[in-house]
C-alpha positions as CSV (number, residue, x, y, z in Angstrom):
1,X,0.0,0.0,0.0
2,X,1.5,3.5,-0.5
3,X,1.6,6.3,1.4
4,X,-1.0,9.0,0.9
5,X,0.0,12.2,0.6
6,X,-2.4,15.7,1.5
7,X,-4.0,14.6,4.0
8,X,-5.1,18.0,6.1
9,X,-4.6,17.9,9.4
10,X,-7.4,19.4,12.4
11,X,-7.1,22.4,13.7
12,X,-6.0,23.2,17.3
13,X,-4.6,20.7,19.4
14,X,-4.3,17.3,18.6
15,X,-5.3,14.4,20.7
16,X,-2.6,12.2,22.0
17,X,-3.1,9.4,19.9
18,X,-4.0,11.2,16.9
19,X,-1.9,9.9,13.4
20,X,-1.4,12.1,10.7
21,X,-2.8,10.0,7.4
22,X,0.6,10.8,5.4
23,X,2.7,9.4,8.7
24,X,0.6,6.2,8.3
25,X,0.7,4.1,5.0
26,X,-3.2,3.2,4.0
27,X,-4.6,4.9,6.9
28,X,-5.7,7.8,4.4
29,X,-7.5,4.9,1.9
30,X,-9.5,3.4,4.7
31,X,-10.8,7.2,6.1
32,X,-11.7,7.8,2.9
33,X,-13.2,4.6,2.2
34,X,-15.3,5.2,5.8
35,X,-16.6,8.7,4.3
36,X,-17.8,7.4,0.7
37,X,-19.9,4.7,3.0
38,X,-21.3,6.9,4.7
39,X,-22.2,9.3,1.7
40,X,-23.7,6.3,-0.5
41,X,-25.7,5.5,3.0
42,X,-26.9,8.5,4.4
43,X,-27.3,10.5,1.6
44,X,-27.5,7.6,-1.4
45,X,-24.8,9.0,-3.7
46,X,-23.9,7.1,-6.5
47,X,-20.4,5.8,-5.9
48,X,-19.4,5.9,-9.6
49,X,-19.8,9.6,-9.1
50,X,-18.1,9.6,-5.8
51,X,-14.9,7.7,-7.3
52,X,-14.8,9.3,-10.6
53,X,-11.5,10.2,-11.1
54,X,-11.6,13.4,-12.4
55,X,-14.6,14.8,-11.0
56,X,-15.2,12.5,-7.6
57,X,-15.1,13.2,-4.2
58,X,-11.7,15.8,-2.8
59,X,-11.0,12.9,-0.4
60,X,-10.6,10.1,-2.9
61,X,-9.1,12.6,-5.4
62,X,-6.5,13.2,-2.8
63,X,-5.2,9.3,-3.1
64,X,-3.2,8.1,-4.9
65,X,-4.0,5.4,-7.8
66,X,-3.0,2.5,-5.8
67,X,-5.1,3.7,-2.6
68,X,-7.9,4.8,-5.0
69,X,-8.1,0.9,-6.2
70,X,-7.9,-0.4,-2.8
71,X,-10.8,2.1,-1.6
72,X,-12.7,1.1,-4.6
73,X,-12.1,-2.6,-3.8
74,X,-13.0,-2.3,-0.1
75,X,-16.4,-0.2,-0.6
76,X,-17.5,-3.1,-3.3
77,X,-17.3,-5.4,-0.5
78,X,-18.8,-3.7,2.0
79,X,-22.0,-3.1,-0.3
80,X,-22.1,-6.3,-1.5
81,X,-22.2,-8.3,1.6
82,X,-23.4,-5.6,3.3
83,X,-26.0,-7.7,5.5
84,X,-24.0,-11.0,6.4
85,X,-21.1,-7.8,7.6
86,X,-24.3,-6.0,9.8
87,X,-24.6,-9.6,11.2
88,X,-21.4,-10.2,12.0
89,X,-21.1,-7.4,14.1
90,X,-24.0,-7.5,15.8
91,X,-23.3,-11.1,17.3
92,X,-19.7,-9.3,18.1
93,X,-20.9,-6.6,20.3
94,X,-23.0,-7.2,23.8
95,X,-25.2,-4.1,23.0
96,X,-26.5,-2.8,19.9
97,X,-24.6,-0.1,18.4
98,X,-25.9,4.0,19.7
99,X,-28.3,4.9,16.5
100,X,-26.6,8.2,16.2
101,X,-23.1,6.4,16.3
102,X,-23.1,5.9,12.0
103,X,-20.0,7.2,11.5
104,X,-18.9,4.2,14.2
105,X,-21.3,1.9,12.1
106,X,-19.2,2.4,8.6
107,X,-15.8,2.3,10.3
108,X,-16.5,-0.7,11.6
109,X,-18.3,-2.2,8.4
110,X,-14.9,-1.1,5.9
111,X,-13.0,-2.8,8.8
112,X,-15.0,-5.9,8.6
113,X,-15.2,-6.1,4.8
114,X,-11.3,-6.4,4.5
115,X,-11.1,-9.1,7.4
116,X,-14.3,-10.9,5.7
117,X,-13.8,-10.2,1.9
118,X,-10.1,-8.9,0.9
119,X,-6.6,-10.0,1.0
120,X,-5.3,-8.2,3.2
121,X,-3.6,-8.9,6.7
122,X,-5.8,-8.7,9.2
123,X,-3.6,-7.2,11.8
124,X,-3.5,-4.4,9.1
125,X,-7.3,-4.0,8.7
126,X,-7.8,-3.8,12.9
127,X,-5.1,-1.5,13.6
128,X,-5.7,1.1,11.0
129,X,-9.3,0.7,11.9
130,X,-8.4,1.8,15.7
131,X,-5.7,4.7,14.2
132,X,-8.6,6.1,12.3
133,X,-11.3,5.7,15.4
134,X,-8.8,7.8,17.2
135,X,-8.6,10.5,14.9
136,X,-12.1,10.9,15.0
137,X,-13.5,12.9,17.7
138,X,-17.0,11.2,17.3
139,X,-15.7,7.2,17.2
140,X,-12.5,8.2,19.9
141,X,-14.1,7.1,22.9
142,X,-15.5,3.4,20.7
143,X,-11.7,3.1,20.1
144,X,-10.9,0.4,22.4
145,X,-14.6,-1.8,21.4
146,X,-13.5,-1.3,17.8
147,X,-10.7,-3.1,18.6
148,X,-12.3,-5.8,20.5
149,X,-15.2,-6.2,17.9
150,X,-12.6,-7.0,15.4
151,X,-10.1,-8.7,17.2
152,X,-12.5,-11.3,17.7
153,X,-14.3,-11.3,14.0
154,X,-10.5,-11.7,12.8
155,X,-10.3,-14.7,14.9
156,X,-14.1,-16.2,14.1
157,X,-14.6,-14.6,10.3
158,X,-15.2,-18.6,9.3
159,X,-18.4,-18.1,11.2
160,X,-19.7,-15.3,9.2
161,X,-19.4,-15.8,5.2
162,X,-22.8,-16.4,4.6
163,X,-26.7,-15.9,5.8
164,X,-28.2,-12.5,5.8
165,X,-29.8,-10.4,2.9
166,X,-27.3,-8.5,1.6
167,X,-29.9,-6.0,-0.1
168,X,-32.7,-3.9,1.1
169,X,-36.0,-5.4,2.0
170,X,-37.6,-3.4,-1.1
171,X,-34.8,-4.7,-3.0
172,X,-35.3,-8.3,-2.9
173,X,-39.3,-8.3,-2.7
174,X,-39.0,-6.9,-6.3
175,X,-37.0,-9.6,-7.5
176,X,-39.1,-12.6,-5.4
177,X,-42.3,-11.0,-7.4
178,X,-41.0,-10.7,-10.7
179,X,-38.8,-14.3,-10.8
180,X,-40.3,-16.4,-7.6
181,X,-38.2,-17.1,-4.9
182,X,-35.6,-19.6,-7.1
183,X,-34.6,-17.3,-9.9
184,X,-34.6,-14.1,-6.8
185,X,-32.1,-16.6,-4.9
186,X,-29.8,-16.7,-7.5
187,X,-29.7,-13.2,-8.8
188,X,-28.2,-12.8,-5.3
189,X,-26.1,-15.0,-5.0
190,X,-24.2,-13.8,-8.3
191,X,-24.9,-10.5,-7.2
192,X,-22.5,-10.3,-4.4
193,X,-19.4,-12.0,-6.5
194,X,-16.9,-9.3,-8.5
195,X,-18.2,-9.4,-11.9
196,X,-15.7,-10.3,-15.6
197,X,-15.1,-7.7,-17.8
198,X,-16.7,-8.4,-21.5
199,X,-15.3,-6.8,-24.5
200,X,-17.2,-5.9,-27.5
201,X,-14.3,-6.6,-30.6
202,X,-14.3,-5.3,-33.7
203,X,-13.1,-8.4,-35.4
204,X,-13.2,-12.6,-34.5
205,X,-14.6,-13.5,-31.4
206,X,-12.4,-16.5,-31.0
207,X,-8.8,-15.1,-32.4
208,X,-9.7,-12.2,-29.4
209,X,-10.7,-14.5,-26.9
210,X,-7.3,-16.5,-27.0
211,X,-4.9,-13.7,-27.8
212,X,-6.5,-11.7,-24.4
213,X,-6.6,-15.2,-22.4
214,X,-10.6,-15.1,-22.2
215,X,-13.7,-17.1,-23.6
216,X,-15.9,-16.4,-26.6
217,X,-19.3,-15.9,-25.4
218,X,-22.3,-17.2,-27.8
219,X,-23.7,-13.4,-27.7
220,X,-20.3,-12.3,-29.6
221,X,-18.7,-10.8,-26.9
222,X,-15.0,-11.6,-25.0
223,X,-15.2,-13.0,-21.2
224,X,-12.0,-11.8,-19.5
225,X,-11.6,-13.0,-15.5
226,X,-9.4,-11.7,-13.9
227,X,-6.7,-8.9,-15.6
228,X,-3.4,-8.1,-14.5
229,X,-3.2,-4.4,-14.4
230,X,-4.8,-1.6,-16.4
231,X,-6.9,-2.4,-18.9
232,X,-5.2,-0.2,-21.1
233,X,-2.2,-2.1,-21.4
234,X,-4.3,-5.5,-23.1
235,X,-3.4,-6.1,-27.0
236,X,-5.5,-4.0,-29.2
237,X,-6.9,-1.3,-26.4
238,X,-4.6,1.5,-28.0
239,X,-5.2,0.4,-31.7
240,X,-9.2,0.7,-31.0
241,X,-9.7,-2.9,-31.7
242,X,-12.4,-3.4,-28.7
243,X,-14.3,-1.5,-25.7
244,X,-15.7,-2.7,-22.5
245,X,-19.5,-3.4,-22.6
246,X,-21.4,-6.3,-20.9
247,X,-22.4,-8.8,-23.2
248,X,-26.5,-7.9,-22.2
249,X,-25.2,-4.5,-22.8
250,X,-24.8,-5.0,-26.7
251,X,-27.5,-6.8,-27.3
252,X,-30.4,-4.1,-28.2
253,X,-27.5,-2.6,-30.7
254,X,-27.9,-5.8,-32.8
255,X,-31.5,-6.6,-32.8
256,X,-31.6,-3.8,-36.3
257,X,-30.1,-6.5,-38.5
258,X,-28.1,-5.3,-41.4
259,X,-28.0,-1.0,-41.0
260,X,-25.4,-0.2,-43.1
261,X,-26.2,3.0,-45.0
262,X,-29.0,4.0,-42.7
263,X,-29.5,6.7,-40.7
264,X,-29.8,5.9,-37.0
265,X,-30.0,7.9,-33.5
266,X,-28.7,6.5,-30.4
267,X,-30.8,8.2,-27.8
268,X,-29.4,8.9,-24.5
269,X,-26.4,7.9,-26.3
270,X,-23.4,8.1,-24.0
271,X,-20.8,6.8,-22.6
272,X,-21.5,5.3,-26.2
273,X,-20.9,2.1,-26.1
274,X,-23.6,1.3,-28.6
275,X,-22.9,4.2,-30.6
276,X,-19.8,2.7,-31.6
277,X,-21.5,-1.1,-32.4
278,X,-23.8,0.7,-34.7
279,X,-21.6,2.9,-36.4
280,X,-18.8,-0.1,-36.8
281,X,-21.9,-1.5,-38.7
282,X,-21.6,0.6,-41.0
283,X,-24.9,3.2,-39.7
284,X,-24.4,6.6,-40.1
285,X,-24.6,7.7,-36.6
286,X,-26.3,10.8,-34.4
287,X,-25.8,10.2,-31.3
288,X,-27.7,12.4,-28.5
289,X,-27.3,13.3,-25.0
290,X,-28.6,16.0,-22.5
291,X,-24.9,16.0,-21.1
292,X,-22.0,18.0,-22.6
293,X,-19.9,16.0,-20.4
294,X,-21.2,12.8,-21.1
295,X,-21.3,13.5,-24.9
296,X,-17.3,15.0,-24.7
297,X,-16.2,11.6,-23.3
298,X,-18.5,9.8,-26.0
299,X,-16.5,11.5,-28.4
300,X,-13.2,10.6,-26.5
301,X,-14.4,7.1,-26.9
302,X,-15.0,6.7,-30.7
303,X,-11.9,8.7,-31.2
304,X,-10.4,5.9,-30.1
305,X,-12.0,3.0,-31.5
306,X,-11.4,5.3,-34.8
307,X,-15.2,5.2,-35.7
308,X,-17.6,8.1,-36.3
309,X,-21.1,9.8,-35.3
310,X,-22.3,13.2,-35.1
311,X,-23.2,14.4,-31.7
312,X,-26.1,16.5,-30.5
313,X,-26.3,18.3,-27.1
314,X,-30.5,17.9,-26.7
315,X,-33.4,17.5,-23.9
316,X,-34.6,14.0,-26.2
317,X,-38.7,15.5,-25.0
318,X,-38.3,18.5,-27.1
319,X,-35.7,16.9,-30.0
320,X,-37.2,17.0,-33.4
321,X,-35.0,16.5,-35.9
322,X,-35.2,17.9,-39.9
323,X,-36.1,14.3,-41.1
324,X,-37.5,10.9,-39.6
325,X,-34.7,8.6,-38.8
326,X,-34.5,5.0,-40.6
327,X,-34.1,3.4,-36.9
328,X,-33.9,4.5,-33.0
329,X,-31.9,3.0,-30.8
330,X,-33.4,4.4,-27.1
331,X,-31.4,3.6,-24.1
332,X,-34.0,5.0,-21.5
333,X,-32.8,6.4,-18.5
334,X,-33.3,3.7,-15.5
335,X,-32.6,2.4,-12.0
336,X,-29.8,0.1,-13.3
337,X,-30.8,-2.4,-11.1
338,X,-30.0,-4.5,-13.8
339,X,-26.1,-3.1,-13.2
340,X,-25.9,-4.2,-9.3
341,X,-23.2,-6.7,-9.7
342,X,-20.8,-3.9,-11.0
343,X,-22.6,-1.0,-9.3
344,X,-23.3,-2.7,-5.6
345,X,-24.2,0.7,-4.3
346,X,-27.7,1.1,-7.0
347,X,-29.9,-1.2,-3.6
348,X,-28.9,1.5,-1.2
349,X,-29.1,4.6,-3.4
350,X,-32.6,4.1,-5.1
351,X,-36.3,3.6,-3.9
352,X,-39.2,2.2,-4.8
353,X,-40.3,5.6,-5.9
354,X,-37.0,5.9,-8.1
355,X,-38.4,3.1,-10.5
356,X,-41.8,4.5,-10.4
357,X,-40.5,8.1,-11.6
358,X,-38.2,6.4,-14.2
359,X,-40.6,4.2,-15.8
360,X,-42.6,7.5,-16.1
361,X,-39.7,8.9,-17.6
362,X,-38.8,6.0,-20.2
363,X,-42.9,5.9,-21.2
364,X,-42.1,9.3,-22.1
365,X,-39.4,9.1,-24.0
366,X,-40.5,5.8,-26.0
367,X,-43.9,8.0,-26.5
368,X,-41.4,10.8,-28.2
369,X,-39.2,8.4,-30.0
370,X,-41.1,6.6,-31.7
371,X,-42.2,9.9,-33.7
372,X,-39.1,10.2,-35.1
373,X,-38.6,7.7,-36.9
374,X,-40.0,7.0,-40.2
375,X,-43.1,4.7,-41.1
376,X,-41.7,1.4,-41.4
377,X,-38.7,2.2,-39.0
378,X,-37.4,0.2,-36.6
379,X,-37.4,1.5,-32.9
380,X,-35.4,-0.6,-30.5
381,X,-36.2,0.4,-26.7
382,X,-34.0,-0.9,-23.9
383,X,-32.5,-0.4,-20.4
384,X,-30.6,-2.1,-17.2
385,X,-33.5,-2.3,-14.3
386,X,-34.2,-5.7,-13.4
387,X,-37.5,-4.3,-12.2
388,X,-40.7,-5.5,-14.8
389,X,-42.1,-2.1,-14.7
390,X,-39.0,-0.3,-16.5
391,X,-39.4,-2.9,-19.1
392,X,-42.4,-5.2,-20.0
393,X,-44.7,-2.9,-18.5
394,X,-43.6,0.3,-20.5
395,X,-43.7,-1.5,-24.0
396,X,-46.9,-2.9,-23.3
397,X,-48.0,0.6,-22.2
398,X,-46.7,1.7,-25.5
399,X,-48.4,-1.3,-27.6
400,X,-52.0,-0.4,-26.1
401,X,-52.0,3.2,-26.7
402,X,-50.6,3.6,-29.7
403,X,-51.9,1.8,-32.9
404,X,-49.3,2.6,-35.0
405,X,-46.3,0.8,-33.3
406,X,-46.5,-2.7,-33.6
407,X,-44.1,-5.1,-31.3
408,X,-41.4,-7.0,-33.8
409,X,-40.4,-10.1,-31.9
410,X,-37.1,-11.0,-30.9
411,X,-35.7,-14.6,-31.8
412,X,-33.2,-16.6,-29.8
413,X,-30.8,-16.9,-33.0
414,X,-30.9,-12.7,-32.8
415,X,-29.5,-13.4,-28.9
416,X,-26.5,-15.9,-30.0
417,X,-29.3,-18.9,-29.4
418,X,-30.0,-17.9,-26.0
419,X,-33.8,-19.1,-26.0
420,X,-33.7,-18.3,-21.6
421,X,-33.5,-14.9,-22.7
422,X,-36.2,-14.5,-25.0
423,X,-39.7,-13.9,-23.4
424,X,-43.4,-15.1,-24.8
425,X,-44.0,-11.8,-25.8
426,X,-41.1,-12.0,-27.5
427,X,-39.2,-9.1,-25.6
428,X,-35.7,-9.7,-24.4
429,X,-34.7,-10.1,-20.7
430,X,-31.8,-11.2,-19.3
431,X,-30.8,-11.0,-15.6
432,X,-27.5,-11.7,-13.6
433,X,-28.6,-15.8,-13.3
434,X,-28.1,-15.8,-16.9
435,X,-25.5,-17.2,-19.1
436,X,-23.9,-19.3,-16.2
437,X,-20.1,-21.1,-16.2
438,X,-18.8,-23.2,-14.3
439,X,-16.1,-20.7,-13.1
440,X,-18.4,-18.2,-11.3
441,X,-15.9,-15.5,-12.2
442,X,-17.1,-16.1,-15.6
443,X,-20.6,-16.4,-14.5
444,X,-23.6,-14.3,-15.6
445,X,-24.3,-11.0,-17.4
446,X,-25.9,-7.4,-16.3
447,X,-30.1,-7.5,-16.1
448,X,-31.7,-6.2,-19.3
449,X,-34.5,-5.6,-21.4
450,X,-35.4,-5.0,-24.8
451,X,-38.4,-4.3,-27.1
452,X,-38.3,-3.9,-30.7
453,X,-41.2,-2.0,-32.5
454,X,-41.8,-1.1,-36.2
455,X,-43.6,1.9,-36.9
456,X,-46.3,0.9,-39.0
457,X,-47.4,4.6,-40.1
């Protein structure tokens, strides 16, 4: 671990045991890692925004890149196994916990989650734990149970790998009604396991899978496990010869067919990952976004992969362009529940109400989309919630109102023969249970959903 540097020190007097960060290598990582917690907690921030690393939170942007991976890994174990580490603790301590004692609560929970979860000595996770309850005025006095509490969970962690929900009650009652208890179970239980990395290539499958070490999968993507390093360093990441996207991820970006020539909108378009699958088909491209941010790293990305789209800065509601596109590509806005296996903090910073207000959103925007596009058009609609009411609910919506969109159904041999995937309706959903291996690390793919409609007039 390295030594962080910037670390500001309080004002006034400091108490005897008080440790400066920068005197103390990884003390600085786990702090911040025990504020981020807290913030996705208490105030459900999105942790991708909070560990961004040009515009995320002073504290992390004070680590360095080392420290900034190690926070990142610890917080993805604390979220993920969130309730078996709650458990732990509470058959560790005689009394519960004061309520207002939360910033106790995280301390203790980024503690356990490198004891439980990471590699990392546990002498190392306990005393830094007890150095940082020091330096904290409102967890100095809980200094010596902290060190008792995990003391003792370093000496009976066997105990404690498995059990309790690891997701909100609202969380899992959505998943038991829309899959029964089995198919819930087990988007859970590949939930809380680190995720691959899938490439989308711009060439064989196969030839890509063994020159990165990976697997083909049958949707056309490349399975990597576990990488070495920066991604940036793999064969073919500086020539533009693949990007990162979840296999389920590049599925709605195929269901057009054969685009070449056409002209085709990507809707809510960046980061662009689909952008760039439908221009590499040969589409001619606008891609649009509300974000000038989002659209300047879109462009970053095709630079890259040395493909091209026109960009348009626009609120989708009030976008009407000078002509009806051939096809639409919409990418709705959603709860990314779909996206928990990668983004464990989505449980903890949505509600029921979130989904509610997004499928109002995506109804919205399908409504709009699908009158830009030209009679006979195709209009592919898609998005990462797990939750039916994002999806199935919002096409069907769609379907009854509006007589002039009819559904186009999806075949398996459209999904790389995936027939699990394909719904009676003929809409596409996948979820995390998907796709298994035996090699969990392997295992799975993101939660999506997919409609294709055809405007008829």
């Amino acid at each position: 671990m390295s030594v962080e540097h910037g670390t500001k020190r309080p004002f006034g007097k400091k108490p005897k045991d008080y440790i400066d960060a920068e005197d103390r290598p990884g003390l600085a990582a786990r702090q911040c890692a025990t504020r981020l917690l807290g913030a996705v907690i208490e105030k459900h921030t999105s942790l991708d925004g909070l560990t961004d690393n040009h515009n995320g939170h002073p504290q992390y942007m004070e680590l360095e890149d080392r420290d900034r991976s190690l926070v990142r890994a610890i917080l993805g174990a604390a979220l993920r196994n969130r309730g078996t580490i709650e458990t732990a603790i509470g058959q560790m301590i005689d009394r519960p916990l004061p309520e207002n004692a939360v910033a106790l609560k995280h301390l203790l929970h980024v503690a356990a989650a490198q004891i439980l979860y990471l590699d990392i000595p546990d002498r190392a996770a306990v005393d830094l734990a007890v150095t940082a309850a020091n330096n904290d005025p409102r967890n100095r006095r809980f200094a010596s149970m902290v060190n008792a509490v995990l003391r003792r969970l370093s000496r009976e962690k066997d105990t404690f790998k498995a059990g309790a929900s690891n997701v909100p009650e609202w969380f899992e009652e959505t998943l038991i009604s829309a899959y029964g208890k089995d198919k819930a179970k087990a988007i859970l239980d590949i939930q809380a396991k680190e995720p691959p990395i899938d490439l989308t290539v711009k060439g064989d499958p196969a030839e890509w899978a063994e020159k990165l070490g990976g697997i083909a999968l049958p949707t056309g993507s490349v399975r990597l496990g576990t990488v070495e390093g920066s991604l940036t360093e793999l064969p073919g990441f500086t020539d533009g010869d693949w990007w990162v996207q979840d296999t389920a991820a590049s599925l709605p970006a195929k269901l057009f067919g054969d685009i070449k020539g056409q002209r085709v909108a990507d809707l809510c378009a960046a980061p662009g990952g689909k952008t760039a699958q439908l221009a590499h088909a040969g589409a001619n491209v606008t891609a649009l976004d509300l974000s000038a941010n989002r659209l300047k790293r879109l462009r970053g990305n095709l630079e890259r992969l040395g493909l091209v789209a026109e960009t348009v800065e626009a609120n989708l509601s009030a976008y009407n362009p000078a002509e009806p596109f051939d096809a639409i590509l919409l990418d709705a806005p959603c709860s990314s529940t779909g996206t928990v296996r990668r983004h464990p903090d989505v449980p903890w910073t949505k509600t029921p109400e979130d989904v509610r207000k997004l499928a109002n959103l995506q109804a919205r925007l399908l409504d709009h989309a699908v009158t830009i596009v030209r009679p006979g058009g195709i209009v592919v609609f898609s998005n990462c919630s797990l939750d039916p009411l994002e999806g199935e609910t919002v096409s069907r919506d769609l379907l009854a109102k509006n007589p002039a969109i009819e559904l186009v159904p999806v075949t398996k041999d459209e999904v790389g023969g995936l027939a699990e995937l394909i719904t009676a309706e003929g809409f596409v959903r996948s979820t995390p249970a998907d796709l298994p291996n035996e090699n969990p690390a392997l295992s799975g793919m993101d939660g999506f959903f997919a409609a294709r409609f055809r405007r008829k007039y």
